[in-house]
C-alpha positions as CSV (number, residue, x, y, z in Angstrom):
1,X,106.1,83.5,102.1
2,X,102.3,83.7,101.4
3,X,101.3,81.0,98.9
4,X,101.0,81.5,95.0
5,X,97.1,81.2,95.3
6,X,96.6,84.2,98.0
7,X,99.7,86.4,95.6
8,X,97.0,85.9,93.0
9,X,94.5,87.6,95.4
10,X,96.8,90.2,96.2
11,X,96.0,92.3,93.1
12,X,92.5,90.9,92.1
13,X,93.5,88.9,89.0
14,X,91.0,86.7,88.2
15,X,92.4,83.7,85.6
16,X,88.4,83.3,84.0
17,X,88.0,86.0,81.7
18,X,85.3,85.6,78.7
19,X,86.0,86.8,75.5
20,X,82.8,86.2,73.5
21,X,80.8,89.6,73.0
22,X,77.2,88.4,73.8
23,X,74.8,91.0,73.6
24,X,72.9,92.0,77.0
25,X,69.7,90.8,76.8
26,X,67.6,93.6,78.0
27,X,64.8,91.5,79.7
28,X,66.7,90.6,82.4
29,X,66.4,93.9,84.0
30,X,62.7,95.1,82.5
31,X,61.3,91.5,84.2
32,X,62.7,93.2,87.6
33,X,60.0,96.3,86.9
34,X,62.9,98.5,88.6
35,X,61.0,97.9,91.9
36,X,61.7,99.3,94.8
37,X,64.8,97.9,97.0
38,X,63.2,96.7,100.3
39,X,65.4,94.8,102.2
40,X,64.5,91.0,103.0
41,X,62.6,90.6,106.3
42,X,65.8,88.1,106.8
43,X,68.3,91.4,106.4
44,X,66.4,93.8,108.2
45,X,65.8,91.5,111.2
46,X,66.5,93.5,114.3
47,X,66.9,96.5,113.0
48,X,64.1,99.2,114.1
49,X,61.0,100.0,111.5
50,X,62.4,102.9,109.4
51,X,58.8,104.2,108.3
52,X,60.1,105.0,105.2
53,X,62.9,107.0,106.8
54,X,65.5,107.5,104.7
55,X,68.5,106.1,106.8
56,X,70.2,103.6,105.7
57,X,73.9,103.9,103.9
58,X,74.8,101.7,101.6
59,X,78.6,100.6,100.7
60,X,79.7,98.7,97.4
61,X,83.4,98.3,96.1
62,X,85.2,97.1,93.3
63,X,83.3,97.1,90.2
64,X,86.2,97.3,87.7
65,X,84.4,98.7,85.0
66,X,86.5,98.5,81.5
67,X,87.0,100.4,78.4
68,X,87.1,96.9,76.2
69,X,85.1,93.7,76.7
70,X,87.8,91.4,75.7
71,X,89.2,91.4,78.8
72,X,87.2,93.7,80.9
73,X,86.4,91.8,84.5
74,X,82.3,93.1,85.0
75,X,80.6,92.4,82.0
76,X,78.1,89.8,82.8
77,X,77.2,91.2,85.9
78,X,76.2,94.4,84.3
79,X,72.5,93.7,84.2
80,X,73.1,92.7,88.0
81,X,74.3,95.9,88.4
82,X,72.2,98.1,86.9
83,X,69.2,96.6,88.3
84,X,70.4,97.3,92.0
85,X,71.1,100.6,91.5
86,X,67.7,101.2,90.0
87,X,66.1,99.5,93.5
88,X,68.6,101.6,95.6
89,X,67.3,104.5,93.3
90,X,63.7,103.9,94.7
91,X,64.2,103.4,97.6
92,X,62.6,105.2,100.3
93,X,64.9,104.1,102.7
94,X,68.7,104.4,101.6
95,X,70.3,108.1,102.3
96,X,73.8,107.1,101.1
97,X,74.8,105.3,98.2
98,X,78.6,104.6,98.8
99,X,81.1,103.7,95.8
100,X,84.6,102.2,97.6
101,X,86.9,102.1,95.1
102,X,88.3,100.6,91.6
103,X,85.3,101.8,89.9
104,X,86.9,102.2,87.3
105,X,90.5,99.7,86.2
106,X,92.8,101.6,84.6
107,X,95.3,98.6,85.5
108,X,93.1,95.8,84.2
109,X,94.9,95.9,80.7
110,X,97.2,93.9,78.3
111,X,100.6,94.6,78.9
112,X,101.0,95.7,74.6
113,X,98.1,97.9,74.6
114,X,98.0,101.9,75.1
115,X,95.4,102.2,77.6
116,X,94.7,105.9,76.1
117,X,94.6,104.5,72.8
118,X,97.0,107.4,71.9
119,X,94.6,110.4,73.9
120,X,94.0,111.2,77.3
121,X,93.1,109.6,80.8
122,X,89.8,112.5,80.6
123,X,89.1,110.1,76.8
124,X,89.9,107.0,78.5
125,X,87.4,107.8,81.7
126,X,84.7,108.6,79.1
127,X,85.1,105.4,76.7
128,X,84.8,103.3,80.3
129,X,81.3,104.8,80.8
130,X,80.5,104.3,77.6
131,X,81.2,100.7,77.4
132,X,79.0,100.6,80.5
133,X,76.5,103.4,79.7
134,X,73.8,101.4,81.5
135,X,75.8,101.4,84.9
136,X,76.4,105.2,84.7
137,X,73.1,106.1,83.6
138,X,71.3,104.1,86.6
139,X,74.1,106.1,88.7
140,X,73.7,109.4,87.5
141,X,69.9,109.0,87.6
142,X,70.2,108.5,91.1
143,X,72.8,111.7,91.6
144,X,70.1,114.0,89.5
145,X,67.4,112.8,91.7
146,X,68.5,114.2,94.7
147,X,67.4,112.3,97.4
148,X,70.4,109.9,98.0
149,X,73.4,111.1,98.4
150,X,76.2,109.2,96.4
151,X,80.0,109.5,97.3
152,X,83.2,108.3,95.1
153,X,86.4,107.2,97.0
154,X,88.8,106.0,95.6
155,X,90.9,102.9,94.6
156,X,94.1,101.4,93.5
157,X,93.2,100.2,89.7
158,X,91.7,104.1,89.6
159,X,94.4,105.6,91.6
160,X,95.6,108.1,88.9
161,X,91.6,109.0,88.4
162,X,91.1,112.6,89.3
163,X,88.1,114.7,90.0
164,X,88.0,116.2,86.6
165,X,88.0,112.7,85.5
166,X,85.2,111.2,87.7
167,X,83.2,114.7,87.0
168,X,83.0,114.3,83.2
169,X,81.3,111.1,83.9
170,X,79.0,111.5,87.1
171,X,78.5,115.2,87.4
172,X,77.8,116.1,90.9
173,X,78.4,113.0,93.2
174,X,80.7,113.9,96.2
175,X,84.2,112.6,96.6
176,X,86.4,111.7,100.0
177,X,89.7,112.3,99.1
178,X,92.4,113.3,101.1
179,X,96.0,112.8,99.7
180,X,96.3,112.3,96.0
181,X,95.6,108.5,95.0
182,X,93.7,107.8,98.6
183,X,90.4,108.8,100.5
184,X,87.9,107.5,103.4
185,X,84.4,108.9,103.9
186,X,82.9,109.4,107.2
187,X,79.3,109.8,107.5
188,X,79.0,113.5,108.9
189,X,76.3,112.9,111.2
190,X,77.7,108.9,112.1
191,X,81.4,109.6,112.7
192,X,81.6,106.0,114.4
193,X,81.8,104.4,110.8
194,X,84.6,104.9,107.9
195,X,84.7,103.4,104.7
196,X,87.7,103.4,102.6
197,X,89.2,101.4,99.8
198,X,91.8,100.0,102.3
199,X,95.0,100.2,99.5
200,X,96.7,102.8,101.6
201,X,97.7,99.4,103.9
202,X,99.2,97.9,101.1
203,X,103.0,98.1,100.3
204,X,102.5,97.0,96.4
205,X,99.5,99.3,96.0
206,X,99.4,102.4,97.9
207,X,100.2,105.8,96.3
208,X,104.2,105.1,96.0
209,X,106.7,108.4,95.1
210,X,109.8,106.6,94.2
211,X,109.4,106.8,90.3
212,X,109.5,110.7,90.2
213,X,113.3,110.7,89.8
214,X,112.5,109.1,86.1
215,X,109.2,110.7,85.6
216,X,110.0,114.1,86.9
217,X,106.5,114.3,87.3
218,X,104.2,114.2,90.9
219,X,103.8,110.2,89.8
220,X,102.4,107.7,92.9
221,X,101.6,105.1,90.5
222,X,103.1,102.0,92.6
223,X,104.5,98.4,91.6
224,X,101.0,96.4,91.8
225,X,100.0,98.4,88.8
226,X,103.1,96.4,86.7
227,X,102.1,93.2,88.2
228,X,98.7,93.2,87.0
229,X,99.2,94.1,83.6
230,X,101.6,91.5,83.8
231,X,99.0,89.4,85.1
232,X,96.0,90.5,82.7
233,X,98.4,89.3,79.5
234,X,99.3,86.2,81.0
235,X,95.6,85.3,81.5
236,X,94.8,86.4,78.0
237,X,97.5,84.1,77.0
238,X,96.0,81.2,79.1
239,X,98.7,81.4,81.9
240,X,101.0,79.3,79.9
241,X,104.0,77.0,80.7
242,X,106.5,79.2,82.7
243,X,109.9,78.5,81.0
244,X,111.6,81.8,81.8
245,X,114.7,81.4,83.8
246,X,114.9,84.8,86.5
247,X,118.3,85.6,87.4
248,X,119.3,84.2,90.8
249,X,119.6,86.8,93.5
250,X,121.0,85.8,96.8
251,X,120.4,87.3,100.2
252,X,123.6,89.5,101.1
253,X,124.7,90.8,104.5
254,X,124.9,94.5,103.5
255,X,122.0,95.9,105.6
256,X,118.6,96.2,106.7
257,X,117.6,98.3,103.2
258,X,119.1,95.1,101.1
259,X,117.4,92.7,102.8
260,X,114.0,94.5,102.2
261,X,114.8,94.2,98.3
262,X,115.6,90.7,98.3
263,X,112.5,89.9,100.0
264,X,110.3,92.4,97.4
265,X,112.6,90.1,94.6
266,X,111.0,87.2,96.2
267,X,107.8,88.4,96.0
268,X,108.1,89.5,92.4
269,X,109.6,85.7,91.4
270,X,106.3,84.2,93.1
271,X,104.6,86.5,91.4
272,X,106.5,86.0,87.7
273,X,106.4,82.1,87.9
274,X,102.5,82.1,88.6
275,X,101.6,84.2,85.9
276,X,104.1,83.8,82.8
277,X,103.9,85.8,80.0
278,X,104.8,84.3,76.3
279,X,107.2,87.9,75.9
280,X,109.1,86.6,78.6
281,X,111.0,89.6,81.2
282,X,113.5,91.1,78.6
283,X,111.2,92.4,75.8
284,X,110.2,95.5,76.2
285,X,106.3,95.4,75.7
286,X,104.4,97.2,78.7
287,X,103.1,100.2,76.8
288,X,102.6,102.8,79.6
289,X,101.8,106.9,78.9
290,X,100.3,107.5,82.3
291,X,101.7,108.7,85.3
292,X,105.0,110.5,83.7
293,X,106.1,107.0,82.4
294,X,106.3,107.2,78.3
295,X,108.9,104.4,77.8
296,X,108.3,100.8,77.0
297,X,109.0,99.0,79.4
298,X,109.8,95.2,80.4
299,X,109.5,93.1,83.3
300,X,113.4,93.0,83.9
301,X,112.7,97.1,85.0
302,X,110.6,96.2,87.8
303,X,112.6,93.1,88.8
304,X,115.5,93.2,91.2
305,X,119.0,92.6,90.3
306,X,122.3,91.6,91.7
307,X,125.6,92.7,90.8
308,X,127.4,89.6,90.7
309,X,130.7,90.9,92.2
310,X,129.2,92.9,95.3
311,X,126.2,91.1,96.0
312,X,124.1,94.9,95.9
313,X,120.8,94.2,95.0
314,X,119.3,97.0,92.7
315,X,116.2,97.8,90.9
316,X,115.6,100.6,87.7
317,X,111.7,101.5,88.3
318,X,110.5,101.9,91.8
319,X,114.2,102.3,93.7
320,X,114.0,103.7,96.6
321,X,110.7,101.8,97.8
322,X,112.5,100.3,100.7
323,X,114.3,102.7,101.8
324,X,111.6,105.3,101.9
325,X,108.6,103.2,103.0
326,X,108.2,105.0,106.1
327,X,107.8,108.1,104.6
328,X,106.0,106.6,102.2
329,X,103.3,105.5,105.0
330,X,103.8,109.3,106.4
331,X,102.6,111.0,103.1
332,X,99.7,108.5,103.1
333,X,98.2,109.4,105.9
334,X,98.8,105.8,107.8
335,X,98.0,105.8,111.1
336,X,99.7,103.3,112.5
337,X,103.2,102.3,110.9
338,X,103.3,98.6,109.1
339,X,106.8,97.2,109.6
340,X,108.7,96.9,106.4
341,X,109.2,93.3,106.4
342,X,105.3,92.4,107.4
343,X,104.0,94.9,104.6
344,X,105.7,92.9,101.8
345,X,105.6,89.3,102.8
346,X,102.1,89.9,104.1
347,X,100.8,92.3,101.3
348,X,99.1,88.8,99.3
349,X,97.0,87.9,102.2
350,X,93.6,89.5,102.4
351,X,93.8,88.7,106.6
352,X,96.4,91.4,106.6
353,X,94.2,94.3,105.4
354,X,91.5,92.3,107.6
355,X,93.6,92.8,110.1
356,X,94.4,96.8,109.6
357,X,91.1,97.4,110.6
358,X,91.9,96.5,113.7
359,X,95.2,97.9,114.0
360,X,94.9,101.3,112.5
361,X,91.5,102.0,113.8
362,X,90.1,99.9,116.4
363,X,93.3,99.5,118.8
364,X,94.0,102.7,118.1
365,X,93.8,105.2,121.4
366,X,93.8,107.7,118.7
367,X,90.1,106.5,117.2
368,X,86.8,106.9,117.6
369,X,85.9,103.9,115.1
370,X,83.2,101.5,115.8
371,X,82.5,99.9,112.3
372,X,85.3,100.1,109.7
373,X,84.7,98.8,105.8
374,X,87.2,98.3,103.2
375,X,87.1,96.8,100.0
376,X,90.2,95.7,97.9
377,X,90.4,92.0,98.7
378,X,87.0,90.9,96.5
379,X,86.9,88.8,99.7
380,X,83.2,89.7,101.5
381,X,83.6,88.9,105.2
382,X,82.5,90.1,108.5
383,X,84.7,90.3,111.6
384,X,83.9,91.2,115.0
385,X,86.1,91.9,117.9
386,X,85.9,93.7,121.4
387,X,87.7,96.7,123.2
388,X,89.8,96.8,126.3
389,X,85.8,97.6,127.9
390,X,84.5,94.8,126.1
391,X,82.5,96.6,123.7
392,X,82.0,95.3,120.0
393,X,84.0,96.5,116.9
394,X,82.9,95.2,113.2
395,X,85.2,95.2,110.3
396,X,83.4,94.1,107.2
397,X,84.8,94.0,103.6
398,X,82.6,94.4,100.6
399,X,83.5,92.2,98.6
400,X,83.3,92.6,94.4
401,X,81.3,93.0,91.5
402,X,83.3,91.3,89.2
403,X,82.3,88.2,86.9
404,X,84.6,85.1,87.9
405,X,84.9,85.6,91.7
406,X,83.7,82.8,94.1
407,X,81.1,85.6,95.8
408,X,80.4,88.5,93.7
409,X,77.5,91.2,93.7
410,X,78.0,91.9,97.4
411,X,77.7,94.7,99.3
412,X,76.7,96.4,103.2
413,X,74.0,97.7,104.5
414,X,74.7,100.3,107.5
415,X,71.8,101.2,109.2
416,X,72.9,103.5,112.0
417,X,70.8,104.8,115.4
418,X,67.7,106.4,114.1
419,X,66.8,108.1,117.2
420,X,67.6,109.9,120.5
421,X,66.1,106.1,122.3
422,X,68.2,103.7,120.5
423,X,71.9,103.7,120.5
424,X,72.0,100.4,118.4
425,X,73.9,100.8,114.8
426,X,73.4,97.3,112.7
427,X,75.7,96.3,109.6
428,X,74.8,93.7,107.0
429,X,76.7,92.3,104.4
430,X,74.4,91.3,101.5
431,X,74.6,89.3,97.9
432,X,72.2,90.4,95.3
433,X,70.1,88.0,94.0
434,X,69.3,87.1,89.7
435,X,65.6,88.0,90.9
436,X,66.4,90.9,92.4
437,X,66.3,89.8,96.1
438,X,68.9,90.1,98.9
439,X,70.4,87.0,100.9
440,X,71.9,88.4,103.7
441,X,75.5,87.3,104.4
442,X,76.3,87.7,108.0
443,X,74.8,90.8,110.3
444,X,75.8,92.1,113.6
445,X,74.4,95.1,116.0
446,X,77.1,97.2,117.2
447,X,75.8,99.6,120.6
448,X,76.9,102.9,120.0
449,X,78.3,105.3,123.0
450,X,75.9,108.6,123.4
């Protein structure tokens, strides 16, 4: 069983959040001058003179951008934010700007609180980029320009985002989607490389179908979402003593289906006792209206029960998870099938999605992939392996923009073969400085078959 600290990680709760509602203090980002982003003689080491070429493709993740600063995760990295995107908008040398996912949280939210505030998703998208008006000017300035081409994909706290949504707010930038909650981007003319979210790996937060029988709408909203605003009031609360008492539910011998809910009820207890919540798991407080779900609803609808005379282990929201989790994987597009078992024990560790790169992609006889980058985890790494031939493979993650994480304002730098003579591609993961400068992480060259 993964431990409670790496559960934590699962979902990207963080347990600092500031409440105070200091103003942004606006010199932070004149000082800058909005110069232009030219990478550290340290982060461009090795990699051919670009001659103001534009070339390079940039990848960031995970900004959770949020419609109320009270509990919002990016606030005090705004400035941060905002100031890169201005370099990356001068920039003679970037040609993509990618966004990876959970730009927006829709899941990031007090469990009593209507996220809609009694409208619609299109009115909650557009209050988000108001309360970060800086962040979405400095991106569409950089869409209206022309000269860098920006793509959305995708991600689990803005899984129910559509395009209409992400349209009303950044008019024009290009989306990779592919089935409804998911999407990868690969670079048209560098098909070696794909970028994605990496939430279509993960059993508690990929597009999930089993709610439709109570919604009797096309819902994919899956279980994570419950846990984190679960999580989100219990940090509000200051994670307080956990005296709730769970219902004991024992492992039965009734088949391969049951024993795949009592080990998603043993997640969910892990999950319960690290983040209590002073409502407890009977009172029904999480105010939904999204997805098809209008009910209120408490944490005993999402937690698995036993009926104390058969031993049948049953749940109300999400049943049927188990038992459809391979055609679950079908309709997202997975690749490679991730045994039931592994996909929930495993789902908390960040080296699991790590390790999907691999798996899906680079073991794959199926694919062409060379570099794969996924975000998700907040956890900014870079991984290399080698092929059957011996030839390198680099997974990186990108990392976060929130406030609280350990390493935050990261992202990669992809800087593929710039002409017929070299057949050298060379990724960089990056941390953006206060002063505007880039420390470069970890880098590798990756030789790419002509």
């Amino acid at each position: 069983m993964a431990s409670k600290k790496s559960l934590q990680k699962t979902f990207t709760v963080e347990s600092n959040i500031t409440h105070s509602h200091e103003k942004e203090d606006p010199t932070v980002v004149d000082s800058l001058n909005y110069v232009e982003l030219k990478l550290n003689e340290d982060v461009k080491e090795g990699i051919p003179d670009l001659n103001d070429e534009r070339s390079l493709i940039l990848i960031i993740s995970d900004l959770h951008l949020g419609a109320d600063d009270t509990y919002t995760e990016t606030k005090q990295n705004r400035d941060a934010l905002v100031n890169f995107l201005k370099q990356v908008r001068y920039s003679s040398e970037v040609k993509e700007l990618v966004i990876a996912g959970d730009l927006i949280d829709e899941w990031f939210v007090p469990m009593q609180v209507d996220t809609f505030n009694g409208k619609t998703q299109r009115d909650f998208v557009k209050v988000v980029a108001e309360n970060n008006k800086s962040i979405f000017d400095a991106f569409n300035d950089i869409i209206k320009d022309g000269n860098i081409e920006v793509t959305y994909v995708p991600g689990n706290h803005d899984i129910l985002i559509n395009s209409g949504d992400i349209q009303s707010i950044l008019p024009g930038i290009s989306e990779a989607r592919d089935v409804k909650g998911l999407g990868a981007y690969v670079p048209p003319d560098f098909p070696e490389l794909i970028i994605e979210h990496g939430h279509r790996y993960n059993f508690f937060c990929a597009p999930d179908f089993s709610n439709r029988p109570i919604t009797h709408t096309e819902s994919i909203l899956p279980p994570g979402y419950f846990f984190t605003r679960m999580a989100t009031s219990s940090v509000i609360e200051g994670r307080r003593e956990n005296n709730v008492k769970l219902p004991v539910v024992y492992k039965n011998e009734l088949g391969a289906e049951q024993l795949g809910y009592f080990l998603y009820w043993n997640v969910w207890k892990e999950l319960i006792t690290e983040f209590p919540v002073k409502e407890g798991i009977r009172k029904k407080v999480i105010n939904t209206g999204l997805d098809g779900l209008t009910d209120l609803h408490s944490i005993n609808d999402f937690l698995p029960y036993q009926d104390p005379e058969t031993g049948y282990i049953d749940v109300k929201l999400h049943n049927g998870i188990i038992e459809n989790w391979d055609e679950r994987q079908d309709n997202n597009l997975v690749p490679v099938k991730i045994p039931l078992e592994e996909a929930i024990l495993k789902a908390a560790l960040a080296s699991h999605l790590d390790d999907q790169s691999r798996i899906q992609f680079f073991e794959n006889p199926d694919s062409d992939k060379k570099i794969v980058i996924f975000g998700h985890t907040h956890e900014a790494r870079v991984i290399t392996t080698k092929n059957k031939e011996g030839k390198k493979q680099v997974y990186v993650n990108s990392g976060t923009w929130i406030d609280k994480n350990k390493c935050t304002k990261t992202f990669v730098v992809v800087s593929p073969p710039i002409n017929k003579d070299t057949n050298t591609a060379f990724v960089t993961l990056c941390q953006y400085g206060d002063k505007g400068d880039f420390k470069k992480l970890k880098s590798e060259a990756i030789p790419i078959s002509k």
